[in-house]
C-alpha positions as a Markdown table, in Angstrom:
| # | Residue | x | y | z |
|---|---|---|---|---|
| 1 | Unk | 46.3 | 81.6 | 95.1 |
| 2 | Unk | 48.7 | 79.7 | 98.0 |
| 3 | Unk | 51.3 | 79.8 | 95.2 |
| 4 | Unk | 50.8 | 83.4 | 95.1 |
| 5 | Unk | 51.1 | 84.1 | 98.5 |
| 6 | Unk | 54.2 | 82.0 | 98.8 |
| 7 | Unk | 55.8 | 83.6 | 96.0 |
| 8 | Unk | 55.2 | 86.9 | 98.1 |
| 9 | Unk | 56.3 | 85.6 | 101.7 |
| 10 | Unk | 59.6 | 83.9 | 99.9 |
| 11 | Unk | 60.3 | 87.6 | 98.0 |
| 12 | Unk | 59.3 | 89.8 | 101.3 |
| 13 | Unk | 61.7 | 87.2 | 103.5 |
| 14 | Unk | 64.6 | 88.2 | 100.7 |
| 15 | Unk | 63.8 | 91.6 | 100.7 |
| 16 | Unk | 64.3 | 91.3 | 104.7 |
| 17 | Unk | 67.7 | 89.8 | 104.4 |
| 18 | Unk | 69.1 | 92.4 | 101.4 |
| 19 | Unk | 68.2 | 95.0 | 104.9 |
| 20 | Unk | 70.3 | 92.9 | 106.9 |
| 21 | Unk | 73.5 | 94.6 | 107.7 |
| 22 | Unk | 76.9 | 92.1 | 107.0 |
| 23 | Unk | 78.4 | 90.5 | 109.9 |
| 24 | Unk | 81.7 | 93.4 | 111.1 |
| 25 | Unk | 84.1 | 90.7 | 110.6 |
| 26 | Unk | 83.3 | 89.5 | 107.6 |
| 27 | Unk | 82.9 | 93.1 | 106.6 |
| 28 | Unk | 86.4 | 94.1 | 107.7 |
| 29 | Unk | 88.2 | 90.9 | 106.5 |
| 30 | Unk | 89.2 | 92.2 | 103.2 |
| 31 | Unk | 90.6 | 95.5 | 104.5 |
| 32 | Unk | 92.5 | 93.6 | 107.4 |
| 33 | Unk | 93.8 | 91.5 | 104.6 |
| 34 | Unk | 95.5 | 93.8 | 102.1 |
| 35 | Unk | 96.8 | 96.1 | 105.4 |
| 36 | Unk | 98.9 | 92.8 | 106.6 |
| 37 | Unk | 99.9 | 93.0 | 102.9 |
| 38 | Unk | 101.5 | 96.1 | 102.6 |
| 39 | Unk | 102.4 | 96.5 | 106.9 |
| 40 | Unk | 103.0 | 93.3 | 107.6 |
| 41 | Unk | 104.6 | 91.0 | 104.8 |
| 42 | Unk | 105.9 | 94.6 | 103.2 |
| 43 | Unk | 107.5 | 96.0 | 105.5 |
| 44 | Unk | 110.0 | 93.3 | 105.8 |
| 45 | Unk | 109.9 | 92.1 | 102.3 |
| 46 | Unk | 110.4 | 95.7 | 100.5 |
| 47 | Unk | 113.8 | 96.2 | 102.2 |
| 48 | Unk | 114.7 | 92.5 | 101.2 |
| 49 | Unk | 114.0 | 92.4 | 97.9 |
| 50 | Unk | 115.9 | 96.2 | 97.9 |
| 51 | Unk | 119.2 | 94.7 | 99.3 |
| 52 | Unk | 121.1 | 98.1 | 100.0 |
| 53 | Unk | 120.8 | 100.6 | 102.3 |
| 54 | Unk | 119.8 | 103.6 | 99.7 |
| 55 | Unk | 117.6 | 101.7 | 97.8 |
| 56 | Unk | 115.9 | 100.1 | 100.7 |
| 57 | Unk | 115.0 | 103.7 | 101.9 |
| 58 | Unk | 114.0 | 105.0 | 98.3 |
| 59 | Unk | 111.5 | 102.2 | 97.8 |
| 60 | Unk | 109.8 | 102.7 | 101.6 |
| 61 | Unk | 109.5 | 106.9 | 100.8 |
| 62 | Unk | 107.6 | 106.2 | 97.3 |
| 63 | Unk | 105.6 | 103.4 | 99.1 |
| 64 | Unk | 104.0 | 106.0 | 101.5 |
| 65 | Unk | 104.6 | 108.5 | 98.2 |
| 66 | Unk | 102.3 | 106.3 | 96.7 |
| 67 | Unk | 99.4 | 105.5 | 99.4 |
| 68 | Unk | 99.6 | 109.5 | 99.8 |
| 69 | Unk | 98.8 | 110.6 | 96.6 |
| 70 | Unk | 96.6 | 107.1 | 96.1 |
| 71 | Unk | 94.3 | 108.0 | 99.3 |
| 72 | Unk | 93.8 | 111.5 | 97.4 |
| 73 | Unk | 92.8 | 110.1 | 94.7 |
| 74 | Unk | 90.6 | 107.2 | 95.6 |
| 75 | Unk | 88.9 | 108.9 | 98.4 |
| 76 | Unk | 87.8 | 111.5 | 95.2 |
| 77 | Unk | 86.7 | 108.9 | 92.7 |
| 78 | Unk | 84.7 | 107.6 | 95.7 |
| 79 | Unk | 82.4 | 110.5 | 95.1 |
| 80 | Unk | 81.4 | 109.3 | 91.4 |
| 81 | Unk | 82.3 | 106.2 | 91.3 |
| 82 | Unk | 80.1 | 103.1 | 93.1 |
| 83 | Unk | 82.1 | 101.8 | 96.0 |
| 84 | Unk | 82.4 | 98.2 | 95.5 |
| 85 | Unk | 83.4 | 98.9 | 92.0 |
| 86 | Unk | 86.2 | 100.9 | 93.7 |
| 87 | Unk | 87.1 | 97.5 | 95.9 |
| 88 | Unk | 87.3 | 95.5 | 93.2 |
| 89 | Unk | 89.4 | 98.2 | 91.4 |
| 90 | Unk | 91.8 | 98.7 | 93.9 |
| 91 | Unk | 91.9 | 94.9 | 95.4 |
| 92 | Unk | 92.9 | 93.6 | 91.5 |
| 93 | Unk | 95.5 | 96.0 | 91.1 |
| 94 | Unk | 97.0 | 95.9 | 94.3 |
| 95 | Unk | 97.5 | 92.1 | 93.4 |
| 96 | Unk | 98.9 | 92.8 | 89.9 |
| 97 | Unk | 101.4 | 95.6 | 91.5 |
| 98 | Unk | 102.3 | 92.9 | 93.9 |
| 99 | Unk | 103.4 | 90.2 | 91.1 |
| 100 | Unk | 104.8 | 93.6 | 88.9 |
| 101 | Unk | 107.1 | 93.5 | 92.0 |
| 102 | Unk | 107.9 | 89.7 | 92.4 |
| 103 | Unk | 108.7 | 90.0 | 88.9 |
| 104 | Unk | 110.3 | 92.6 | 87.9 |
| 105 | Unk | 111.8 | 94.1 | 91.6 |
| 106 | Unk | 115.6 | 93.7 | 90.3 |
| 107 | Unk | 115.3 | 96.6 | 87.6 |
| 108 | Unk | 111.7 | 98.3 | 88.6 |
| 109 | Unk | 111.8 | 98.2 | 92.3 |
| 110 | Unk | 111.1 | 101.6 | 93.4 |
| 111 | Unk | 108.8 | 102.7 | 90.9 |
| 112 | Unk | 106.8 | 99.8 | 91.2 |
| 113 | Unk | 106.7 | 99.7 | 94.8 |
| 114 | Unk | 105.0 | 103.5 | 94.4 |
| 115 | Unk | 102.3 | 102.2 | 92.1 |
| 116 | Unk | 101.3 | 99.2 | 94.5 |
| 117 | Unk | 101.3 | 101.8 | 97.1 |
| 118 | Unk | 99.0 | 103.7 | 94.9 |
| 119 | Unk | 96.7 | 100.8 | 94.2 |
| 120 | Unk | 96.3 | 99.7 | 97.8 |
| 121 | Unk | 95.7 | 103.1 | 99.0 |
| 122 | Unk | 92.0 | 102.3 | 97.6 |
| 123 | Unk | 91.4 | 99.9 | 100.3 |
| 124 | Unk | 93.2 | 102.6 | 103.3 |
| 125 | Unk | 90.8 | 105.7 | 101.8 |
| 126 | Unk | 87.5 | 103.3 | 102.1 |
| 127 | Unk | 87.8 | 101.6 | 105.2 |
| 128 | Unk | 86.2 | 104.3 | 107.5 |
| 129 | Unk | 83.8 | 104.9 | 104.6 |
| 130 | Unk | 82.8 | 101.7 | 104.4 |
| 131 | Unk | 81.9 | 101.8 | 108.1 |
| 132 | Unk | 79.6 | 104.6 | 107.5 |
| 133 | Unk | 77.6 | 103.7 | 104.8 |
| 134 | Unk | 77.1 | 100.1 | 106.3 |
| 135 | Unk | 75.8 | 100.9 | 109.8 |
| 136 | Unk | 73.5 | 103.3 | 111.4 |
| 137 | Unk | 75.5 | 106.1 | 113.0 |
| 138 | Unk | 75.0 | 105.2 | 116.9 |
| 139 | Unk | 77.6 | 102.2 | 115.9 |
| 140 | Unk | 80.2 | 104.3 | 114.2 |
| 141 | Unk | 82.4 | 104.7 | 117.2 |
| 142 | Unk | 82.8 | 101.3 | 118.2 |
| 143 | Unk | 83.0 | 100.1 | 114.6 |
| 144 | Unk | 85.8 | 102.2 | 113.1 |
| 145 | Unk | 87.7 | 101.3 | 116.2 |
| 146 | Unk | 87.3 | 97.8 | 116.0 |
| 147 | Unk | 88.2 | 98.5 | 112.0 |
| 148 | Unk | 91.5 | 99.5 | 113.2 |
| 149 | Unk | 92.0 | 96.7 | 115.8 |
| 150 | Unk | 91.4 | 94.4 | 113.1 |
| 151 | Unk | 93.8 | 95.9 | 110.3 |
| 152 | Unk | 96.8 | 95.8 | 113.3 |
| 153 | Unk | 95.7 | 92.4 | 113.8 |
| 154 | Unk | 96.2 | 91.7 | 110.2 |
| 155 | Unk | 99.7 | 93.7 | 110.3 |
| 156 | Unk | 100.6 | 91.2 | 113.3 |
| 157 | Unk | 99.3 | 88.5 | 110.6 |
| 158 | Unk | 101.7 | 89.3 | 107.9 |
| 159 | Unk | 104.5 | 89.7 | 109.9 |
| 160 | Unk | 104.2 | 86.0 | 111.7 |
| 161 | Unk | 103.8 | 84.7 | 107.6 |
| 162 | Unk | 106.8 | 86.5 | 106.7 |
| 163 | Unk | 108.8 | 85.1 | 110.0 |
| 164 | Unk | 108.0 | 81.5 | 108.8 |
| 165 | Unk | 108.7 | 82.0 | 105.0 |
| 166 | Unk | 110.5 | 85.1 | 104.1 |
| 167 | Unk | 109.6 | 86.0 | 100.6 |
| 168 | Unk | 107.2 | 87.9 | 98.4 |
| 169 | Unk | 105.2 | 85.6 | 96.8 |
| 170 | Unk | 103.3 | 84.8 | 100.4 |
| 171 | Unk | 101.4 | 88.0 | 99.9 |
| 172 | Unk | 99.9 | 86.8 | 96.9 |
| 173 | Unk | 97.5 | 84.2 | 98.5 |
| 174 | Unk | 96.4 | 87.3 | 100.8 |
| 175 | Unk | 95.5 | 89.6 | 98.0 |
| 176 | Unk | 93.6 | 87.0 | 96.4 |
| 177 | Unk | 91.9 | 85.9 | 100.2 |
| 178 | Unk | 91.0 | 89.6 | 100.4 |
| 179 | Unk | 89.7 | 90.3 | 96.9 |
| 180 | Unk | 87.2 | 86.8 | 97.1 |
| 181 | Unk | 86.4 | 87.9 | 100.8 |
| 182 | Unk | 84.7 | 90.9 | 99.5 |
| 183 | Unk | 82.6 | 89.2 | 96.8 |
| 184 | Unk | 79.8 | 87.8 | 98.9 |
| 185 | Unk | 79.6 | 91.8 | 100.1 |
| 186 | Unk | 79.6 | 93.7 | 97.0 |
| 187 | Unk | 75.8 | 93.9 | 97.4 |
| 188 | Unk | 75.8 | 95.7 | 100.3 |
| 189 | Unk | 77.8 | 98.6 | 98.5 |
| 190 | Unk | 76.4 | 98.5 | 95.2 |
| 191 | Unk | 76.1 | 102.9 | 95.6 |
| 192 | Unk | 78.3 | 106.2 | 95.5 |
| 193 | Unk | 79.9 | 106.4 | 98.7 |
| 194 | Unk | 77.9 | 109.0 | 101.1 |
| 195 | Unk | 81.2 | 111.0 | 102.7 |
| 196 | Unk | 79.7 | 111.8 | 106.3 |
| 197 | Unk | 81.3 | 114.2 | 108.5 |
| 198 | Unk | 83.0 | 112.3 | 111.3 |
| 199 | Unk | 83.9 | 115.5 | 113.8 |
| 200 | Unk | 81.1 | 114.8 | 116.4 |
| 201 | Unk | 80.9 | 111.6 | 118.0 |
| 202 | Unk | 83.6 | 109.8 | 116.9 |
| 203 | Unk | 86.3 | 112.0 | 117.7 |
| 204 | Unk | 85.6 | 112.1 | 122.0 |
| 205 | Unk | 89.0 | 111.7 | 123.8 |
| 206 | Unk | 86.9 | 108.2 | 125.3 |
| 207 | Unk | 88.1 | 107.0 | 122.2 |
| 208 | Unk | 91.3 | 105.3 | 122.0 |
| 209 | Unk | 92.0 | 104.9 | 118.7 |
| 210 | Unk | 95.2 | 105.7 | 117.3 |
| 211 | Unk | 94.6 | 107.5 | 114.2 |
| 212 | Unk | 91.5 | 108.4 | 111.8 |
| 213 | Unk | 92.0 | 106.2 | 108.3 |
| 214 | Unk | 94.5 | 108.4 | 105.8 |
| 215 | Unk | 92.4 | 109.7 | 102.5 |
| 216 | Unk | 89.1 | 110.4 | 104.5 |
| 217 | Unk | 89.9 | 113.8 | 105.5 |
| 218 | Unk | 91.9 | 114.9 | 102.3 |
| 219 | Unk | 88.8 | 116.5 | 100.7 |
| 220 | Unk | 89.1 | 119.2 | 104.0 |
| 221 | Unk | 92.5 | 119.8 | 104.1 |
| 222 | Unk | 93.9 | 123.0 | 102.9 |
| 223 | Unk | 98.2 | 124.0 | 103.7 |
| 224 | Unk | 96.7 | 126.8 | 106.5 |
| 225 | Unk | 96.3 | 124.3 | 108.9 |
| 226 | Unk | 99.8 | 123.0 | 108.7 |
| 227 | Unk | 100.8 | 125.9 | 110.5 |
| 228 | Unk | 98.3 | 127.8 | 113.9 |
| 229 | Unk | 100.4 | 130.9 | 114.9 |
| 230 | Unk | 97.8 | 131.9 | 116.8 |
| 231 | Unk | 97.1 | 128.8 | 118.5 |
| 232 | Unk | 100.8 | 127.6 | 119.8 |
| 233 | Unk | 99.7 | 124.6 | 121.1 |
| 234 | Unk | 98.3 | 123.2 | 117.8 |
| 235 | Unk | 101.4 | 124.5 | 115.9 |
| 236 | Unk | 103.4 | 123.1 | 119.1 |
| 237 | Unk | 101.7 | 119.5 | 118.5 |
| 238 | Unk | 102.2 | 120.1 | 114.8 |
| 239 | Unk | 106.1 | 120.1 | 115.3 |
| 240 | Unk | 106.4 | 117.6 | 117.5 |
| 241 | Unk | 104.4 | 115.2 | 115.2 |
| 242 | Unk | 106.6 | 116.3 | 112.3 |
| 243 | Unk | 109.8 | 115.6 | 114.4 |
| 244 | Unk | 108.5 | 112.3 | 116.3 |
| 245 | Unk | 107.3 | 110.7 | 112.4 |
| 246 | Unk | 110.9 | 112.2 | 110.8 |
| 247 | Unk | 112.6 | 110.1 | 113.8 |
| 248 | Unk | 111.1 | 107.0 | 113.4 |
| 249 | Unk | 110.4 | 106.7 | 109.8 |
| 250 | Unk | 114.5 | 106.2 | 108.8 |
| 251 | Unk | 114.1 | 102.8 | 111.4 |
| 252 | Unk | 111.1 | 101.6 | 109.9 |
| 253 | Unk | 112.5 | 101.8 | 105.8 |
| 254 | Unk | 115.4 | 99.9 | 106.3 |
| 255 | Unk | 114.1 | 97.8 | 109.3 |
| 256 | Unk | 115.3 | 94.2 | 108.6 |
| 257 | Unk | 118.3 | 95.2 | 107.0 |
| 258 | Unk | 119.3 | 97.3 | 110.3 |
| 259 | Unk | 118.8 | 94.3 | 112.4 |
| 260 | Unk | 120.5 | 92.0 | 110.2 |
| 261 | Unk | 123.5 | 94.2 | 110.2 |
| 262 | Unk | 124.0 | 96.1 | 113.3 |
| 263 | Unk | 122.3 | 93.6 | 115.8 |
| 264 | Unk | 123.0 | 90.2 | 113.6 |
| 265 | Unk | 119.3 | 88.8 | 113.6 |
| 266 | Unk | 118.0 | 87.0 | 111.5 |
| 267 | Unk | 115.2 | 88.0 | 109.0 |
| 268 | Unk | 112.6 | 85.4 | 110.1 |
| 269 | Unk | 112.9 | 86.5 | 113.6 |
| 270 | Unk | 113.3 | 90.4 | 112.8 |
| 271 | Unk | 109.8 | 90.0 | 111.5 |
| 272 | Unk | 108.7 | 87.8 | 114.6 |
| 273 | Unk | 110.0 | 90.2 | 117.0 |
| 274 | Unk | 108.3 | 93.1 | 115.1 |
| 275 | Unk | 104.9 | 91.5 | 115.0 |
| 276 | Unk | 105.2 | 90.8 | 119.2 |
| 277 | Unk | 105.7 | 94.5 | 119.3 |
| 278 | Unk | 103.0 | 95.5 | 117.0 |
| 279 | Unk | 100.6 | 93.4 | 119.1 |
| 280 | Unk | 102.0 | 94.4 | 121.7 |
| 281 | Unk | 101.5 | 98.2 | 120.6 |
| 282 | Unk | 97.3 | 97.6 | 121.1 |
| 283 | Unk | 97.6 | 97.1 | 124.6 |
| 284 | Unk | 99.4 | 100.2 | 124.9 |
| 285 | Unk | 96.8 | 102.3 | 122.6 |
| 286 | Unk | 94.2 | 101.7 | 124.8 |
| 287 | Unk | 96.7 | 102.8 | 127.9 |
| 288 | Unk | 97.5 | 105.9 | 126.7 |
| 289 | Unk | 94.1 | 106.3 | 126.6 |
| 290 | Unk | 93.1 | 106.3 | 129.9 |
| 291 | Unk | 96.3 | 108.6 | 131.0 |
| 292 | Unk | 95.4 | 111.0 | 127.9 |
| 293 | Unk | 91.6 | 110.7 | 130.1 |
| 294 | Unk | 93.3 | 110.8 | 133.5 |
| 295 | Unk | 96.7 | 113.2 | 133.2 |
| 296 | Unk | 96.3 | 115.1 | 129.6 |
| 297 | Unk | 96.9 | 113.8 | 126.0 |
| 298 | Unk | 99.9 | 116.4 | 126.2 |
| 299 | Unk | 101.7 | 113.6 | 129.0 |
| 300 | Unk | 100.4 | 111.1 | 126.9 |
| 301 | Unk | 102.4 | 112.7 | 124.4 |
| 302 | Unk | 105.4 | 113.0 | 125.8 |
| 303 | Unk | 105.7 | 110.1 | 127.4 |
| 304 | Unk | 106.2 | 108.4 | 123.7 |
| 305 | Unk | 108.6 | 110.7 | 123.0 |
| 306 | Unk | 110.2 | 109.5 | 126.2 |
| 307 | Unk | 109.9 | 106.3 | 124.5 |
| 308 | Unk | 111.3 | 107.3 | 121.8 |
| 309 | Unk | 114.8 | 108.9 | 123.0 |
| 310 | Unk | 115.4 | 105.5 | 125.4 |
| 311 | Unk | 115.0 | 103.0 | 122.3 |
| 312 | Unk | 118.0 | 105.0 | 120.5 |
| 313 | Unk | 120.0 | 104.7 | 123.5 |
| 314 | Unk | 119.3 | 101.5 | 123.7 |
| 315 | Unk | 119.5 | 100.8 | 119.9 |
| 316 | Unk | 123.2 | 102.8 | 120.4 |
| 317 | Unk | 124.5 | 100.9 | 123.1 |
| 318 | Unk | 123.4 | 97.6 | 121.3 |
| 319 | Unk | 125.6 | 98.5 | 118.9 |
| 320 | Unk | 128.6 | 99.9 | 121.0 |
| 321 | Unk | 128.6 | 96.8 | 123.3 |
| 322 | Unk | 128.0 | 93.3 | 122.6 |
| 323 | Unk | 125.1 | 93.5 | 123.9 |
| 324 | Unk | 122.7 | 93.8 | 121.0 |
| 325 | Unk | 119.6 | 92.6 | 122.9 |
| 326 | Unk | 119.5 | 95.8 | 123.8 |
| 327 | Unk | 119.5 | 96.7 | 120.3 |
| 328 | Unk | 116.3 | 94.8 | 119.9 |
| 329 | Unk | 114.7 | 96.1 | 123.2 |
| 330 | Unk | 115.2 | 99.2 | 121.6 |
| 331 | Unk | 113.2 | 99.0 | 118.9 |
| 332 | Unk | 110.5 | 97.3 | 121.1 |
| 333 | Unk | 110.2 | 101.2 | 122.8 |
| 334 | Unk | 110.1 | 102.7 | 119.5 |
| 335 | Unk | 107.2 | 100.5 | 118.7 |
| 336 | Unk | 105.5 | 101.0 | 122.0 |
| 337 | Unk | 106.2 | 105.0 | 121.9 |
| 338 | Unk | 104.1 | 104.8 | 118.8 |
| 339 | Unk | 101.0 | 104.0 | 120.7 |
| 340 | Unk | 101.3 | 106.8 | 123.0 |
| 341 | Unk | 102.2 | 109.3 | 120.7 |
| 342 | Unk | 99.1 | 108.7 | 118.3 |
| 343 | Unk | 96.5 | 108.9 | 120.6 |
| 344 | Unk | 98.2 | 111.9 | 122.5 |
| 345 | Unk | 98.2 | 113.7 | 119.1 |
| 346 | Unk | 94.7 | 112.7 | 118.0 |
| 347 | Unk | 93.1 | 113.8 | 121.4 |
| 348 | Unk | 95.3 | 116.9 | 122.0 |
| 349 | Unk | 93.8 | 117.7 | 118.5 |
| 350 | Unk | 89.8 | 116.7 | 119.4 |
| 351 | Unk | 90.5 | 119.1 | 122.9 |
| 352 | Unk | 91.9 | 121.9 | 121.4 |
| 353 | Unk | 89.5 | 122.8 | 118.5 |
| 354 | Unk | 85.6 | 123.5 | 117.9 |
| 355 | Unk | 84.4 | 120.5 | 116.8 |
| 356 | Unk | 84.1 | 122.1 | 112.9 |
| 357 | Unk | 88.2 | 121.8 | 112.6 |
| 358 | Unk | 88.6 | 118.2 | 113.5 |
| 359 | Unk | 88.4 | 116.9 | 111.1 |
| 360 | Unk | 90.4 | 119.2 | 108.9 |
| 361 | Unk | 93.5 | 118.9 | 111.6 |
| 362 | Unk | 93.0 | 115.2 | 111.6 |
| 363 | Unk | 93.3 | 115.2 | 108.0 |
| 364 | Unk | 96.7 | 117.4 | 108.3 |
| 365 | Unk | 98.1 | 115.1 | 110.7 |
| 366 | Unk | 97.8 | 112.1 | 108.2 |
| 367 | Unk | 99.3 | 113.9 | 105.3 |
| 368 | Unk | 102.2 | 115.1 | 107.4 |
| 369 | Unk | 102.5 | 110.9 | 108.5 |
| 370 | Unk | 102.9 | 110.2 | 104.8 |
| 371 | Unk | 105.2 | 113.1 | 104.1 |
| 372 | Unk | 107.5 | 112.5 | 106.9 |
| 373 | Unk | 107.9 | 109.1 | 105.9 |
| 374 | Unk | 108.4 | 109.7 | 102.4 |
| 375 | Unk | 111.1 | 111.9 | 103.4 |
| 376 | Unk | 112.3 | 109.7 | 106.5 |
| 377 | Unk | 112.6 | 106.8 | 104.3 |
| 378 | Unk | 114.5 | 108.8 | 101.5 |
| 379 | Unk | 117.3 | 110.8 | 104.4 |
| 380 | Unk | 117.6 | 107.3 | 106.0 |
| 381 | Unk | 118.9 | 105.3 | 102.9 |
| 382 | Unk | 121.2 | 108.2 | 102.1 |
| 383 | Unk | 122.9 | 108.8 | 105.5 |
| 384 | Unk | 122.9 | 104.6 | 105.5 |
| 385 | Unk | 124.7 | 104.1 | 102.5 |
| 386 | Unk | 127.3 | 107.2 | 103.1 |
| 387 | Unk | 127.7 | 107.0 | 106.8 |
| 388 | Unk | 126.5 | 103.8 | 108.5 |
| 389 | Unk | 123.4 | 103.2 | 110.4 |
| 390 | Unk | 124.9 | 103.9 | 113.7 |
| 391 | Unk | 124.5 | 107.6 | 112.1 |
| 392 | Unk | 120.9 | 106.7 | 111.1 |
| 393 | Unk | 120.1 | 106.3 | 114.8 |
| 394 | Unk | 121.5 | 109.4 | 115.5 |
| 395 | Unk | 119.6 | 111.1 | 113.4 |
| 396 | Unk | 116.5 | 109.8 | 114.7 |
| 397 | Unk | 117.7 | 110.8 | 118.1 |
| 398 | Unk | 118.0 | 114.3 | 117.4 |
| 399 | Unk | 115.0 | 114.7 | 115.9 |
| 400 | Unk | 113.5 | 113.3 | 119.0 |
| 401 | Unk | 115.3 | 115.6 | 120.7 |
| 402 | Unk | 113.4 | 118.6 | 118.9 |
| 403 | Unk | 109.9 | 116.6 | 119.5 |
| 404 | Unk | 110.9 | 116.8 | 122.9 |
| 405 | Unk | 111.5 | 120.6 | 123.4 |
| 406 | Unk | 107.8 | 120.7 | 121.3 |
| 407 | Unk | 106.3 | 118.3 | 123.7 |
| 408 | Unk | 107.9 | 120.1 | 126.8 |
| 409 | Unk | 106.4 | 123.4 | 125.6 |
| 410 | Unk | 102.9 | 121.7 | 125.6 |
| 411 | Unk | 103.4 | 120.9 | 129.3 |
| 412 | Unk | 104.6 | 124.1 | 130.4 |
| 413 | Unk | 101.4 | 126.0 | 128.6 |
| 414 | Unk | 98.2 | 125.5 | 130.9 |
| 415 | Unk | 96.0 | 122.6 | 129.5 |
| 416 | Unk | 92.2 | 123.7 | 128.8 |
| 417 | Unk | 89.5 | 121.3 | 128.4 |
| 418 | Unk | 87.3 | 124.2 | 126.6 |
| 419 | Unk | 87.8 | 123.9 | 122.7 |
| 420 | Unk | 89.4 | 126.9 | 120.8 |
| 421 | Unk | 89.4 | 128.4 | 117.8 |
| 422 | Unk | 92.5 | 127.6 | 115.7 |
């Protein structure tokens, strides 16, 4: 009989610790993990391991071809198909498209750079869904921001392993790390992923996160939403969006390779002085903020796009002097413009609209993201290769320059705090 009863106290104490949610950290290891990956150690490694100019900017567009069309995808099989088995899935072959890479990258590069972006997309499309089908919903807000923080600290990560060993075999360890990090938590997720509508809450301009996780909206988009004729300040944050990514996306493709070149810095310390920035960048998020709170997200806005034009000058007269500290202050600007123009976007969006079309406009500001830098990447290695990168700045100044007269209509239009109607 006492055996009995302790049999029944030791299986109702484990049936009290299978309720137990995972500790957040633990939880978001994996996922900060494989983002340092493909952020961090990729975005300096990619352009590396491409050499030139052109190809450099080829293999960044199918990168973000590939996470585009992978966050589609996954986020879809995440309706049928249990989510840890998707994890496993997607953490295995990110690390075989990784070694693909290491292996092959002289003759394969670009197309295998597209299928590692598709394979790590998995682990981008679940993130936020992970968050919701692990904690009650009260803890949503705090979580998925702190799911961001944690994936830029992993970015931050990957770029301070790249500055002390620059080559593509360090991400290997990390893929691994990330896969065996999830193990002990496959229980927890051992169901089909429960896609919760995340327009309420979550999406209060008190938030200062900088962007909702690409793939989670893609089952709401639809191509009407690109474009609000009737609203003109959603199709006036639309176009400046589209023009501030298009600026910035030539810079980041052929980042290392541009610093090497133009500004003579060494790879190790390119990829040092980019993770300052990006940590850098977090401070900044939660600054803009409190002005988006304070002012309106449109100054928020524009004051990254600000940002933006005074890092090509800068990034210009590094290269026409020899001064090319400048060069690198520059694209410290262009880093810290990011943070204000995200969350200017993202609450400009959550101000203007009923809270029904959140999420839909969300989800069309991430696919434009991927776009832009798809074709960002693929303009940059062409005007590169044909004209110099002194030209590739300029480009990415003008197209500030058409953000700007999109963010300077925003200002002169009367901000409402009421939501409307798209």
């Amino acid at each position: 009989m006492k055996r009995s009863i302790l049999y029944f106290l030791e299986g109702y104490k484990l049936t009290e610790q299978s309720k137990k949610k995972p500790n957040f950290f633990h939880l978001a290891l994996p996922f900060s993990i494989v983002n340092g990956v493909v952020w961090g150690i990729g975005i300096m490694v990619i352009p590396l391991l491409a050499q030139t100019s052109m190809k450099a900017g080829l293999a960044f567009a199918m990168l973000n071809m590939g996470i585009g069309i992978g966050a589609i995808m996954w986020s879809i099989l995440s309706h049928t198909i249990k989510i840890k088995n998707l994890i496993f899935a997607s953490s295995i072959l990110s690390c075989v498209g990784w070694l693909l890479i290491i292996l092959f990258h002289n003759a394969f590069l670009i197309p295998l750079v597209f299928v590692f972006g598709f394979f790590a997309a998995g682990i981008f499309a679940l993130a936020s869904v992970i968050i919701t089908n692990t904690y009650d919903k009260p803890q949503w807000d705090k979580y998925i921001s702190l799911m961001q923080a944690v994936m830029t600290i992993g970015t931050v990560v990957g770029l301070l392993i790249v500055s002390a060993y620059t080559n593509a075999i360090v991400a290997v360890p990390f893929l691994i790390i990330g896969f065996l990090s999830y193990i002990p938590l496959a229980r927890y997720h051992n169901h089909i992923a429960k896609h919760h509508e995340l327009n309420s809450s979550l999406l209060k301009p008190k938030m200062h996160f900088s962007e909702i996780f690409t793939g989670y909206f893609y089952h709401r988009f639809k191509i009407k939403h690109i474009l609000h004729l009737k609203n003109k300040r959603i199709l006036l944050i639309n176009l400046g969006w589209i023009f501030a990514l298009l600026a910035a996306a030539p810079i980041y493709a052929m980042y290392p390779l541009l610093m090497k070149h133009m500004f003579f810095v060494k790879e190790s310390l390119s990829s040092l002085i980019y993770a300052i920035s990006t940590g850098l960048g977090v401070v900044f998020f939660i600054m803009a903020g409190k002005i988006s709170e304070k002012h309106s997200p449109f100054f928020s806005f524009n004051i990254g796009i600000f940002l933006y034009i005074l890092s090509f000058v800068l990034m210009f007269l590094g290269i026409y002097t020899s001064l090319h500290l400048l060069g690198v202050i520059g694209f410290i600007f262009m880093i810290i413009a990011w943070s204000f123009l995200a969350v200017g976007m993202n609450i400009s969006i959550v101000r203007l609209v009923n809270e029904s079309k959140r999420s839909e406009l969300l989800g069309v500001a991430n696919m434009l993201q991927s776009f832009d830098n798809v074709i960002g990447g693929f303009i940059g290695g062409v005007i590169a290769t044909h004209f110099g990168y002194t030209y590739v700045i300029l480009f990415s100044l003008v197209f500030t320059i058409f953000a700007m007269i999109a963010g300077g209509g925003l200002l002169r239009r009367k901000f409402q705090l009421s939501a409307e109607n798209p």
